[in-house]
C-alpha positions as CSV (number, residue, x, y, z in Angstrom):
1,X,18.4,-20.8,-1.8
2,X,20.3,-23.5,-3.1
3,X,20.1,-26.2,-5.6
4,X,22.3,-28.5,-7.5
5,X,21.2,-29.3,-11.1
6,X,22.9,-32.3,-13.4
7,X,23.9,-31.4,-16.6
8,X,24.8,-33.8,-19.2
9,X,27.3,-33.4,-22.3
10,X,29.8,-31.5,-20.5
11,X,33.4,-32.6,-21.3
12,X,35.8,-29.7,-21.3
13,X,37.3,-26.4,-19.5
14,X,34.9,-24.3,-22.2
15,X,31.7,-26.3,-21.5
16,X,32.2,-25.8,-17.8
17,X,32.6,-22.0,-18.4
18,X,29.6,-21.6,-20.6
19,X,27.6,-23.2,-18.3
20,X,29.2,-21.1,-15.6
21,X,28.5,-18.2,-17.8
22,X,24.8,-18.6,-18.8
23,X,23.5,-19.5,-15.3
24,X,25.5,-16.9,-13.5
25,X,24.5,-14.4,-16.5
26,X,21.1,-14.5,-14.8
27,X,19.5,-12.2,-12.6
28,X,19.0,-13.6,-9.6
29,X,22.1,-16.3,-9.7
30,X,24.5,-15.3,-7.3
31,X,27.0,-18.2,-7.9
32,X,27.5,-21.5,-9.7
33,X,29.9,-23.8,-9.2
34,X,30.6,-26.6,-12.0
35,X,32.1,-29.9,-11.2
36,X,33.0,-31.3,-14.8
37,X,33.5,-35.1,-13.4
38,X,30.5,-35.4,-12.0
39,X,28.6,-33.3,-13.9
40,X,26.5,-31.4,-11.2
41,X,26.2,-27.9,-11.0
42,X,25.8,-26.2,-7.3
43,X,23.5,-22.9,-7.7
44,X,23.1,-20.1,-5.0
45,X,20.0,-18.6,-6.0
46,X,17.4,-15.7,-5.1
47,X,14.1,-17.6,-5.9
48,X,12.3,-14.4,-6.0
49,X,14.2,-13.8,-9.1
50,X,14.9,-16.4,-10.8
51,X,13.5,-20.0,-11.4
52,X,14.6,-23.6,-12.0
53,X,13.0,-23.3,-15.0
54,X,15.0,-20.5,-16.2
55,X,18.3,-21.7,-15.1
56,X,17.6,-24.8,-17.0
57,X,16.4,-22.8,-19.8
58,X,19.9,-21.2,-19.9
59,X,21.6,-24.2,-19.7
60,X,19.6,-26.0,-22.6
61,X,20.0,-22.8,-24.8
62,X,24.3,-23.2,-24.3
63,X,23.3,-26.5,-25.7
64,X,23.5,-29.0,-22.5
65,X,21.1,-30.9,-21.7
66,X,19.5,-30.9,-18.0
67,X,18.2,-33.8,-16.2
């Protein structure tokens, strides 16, 4: 499955990682791409293991916030 979340407060190399890092840290996640500029976030996803509501979770707790 795939779904593209927007995350706001993004605005360097190391925020794009750490986003990277905590949705891909995930079980489930099996890729996320980060576009800094626009700041939209493409995830590849195994809904049977993992949930919107987590990855946003993840993303929050990295201290972003998801619209």
């Amino acid at each position: 499955m795939k779904t593209t979340l927007e995350v706001k407060g993004m605005t360097c190399g190391h925020c794009q990682s750490s986003v990277k890092g905590a949705l891909e840290g995930l079980a489930g996640v099996q890729n996320a791409e980060v576009d800094l500029a626009t700041g939209k976030v493409d995830v590849s996803y195994d809904e049977s293991q993992v949930t919107l509501t987590d990855m946003r979770e993840a993303v929050e707790e990295q201290g972003y916030d998801v619209a």
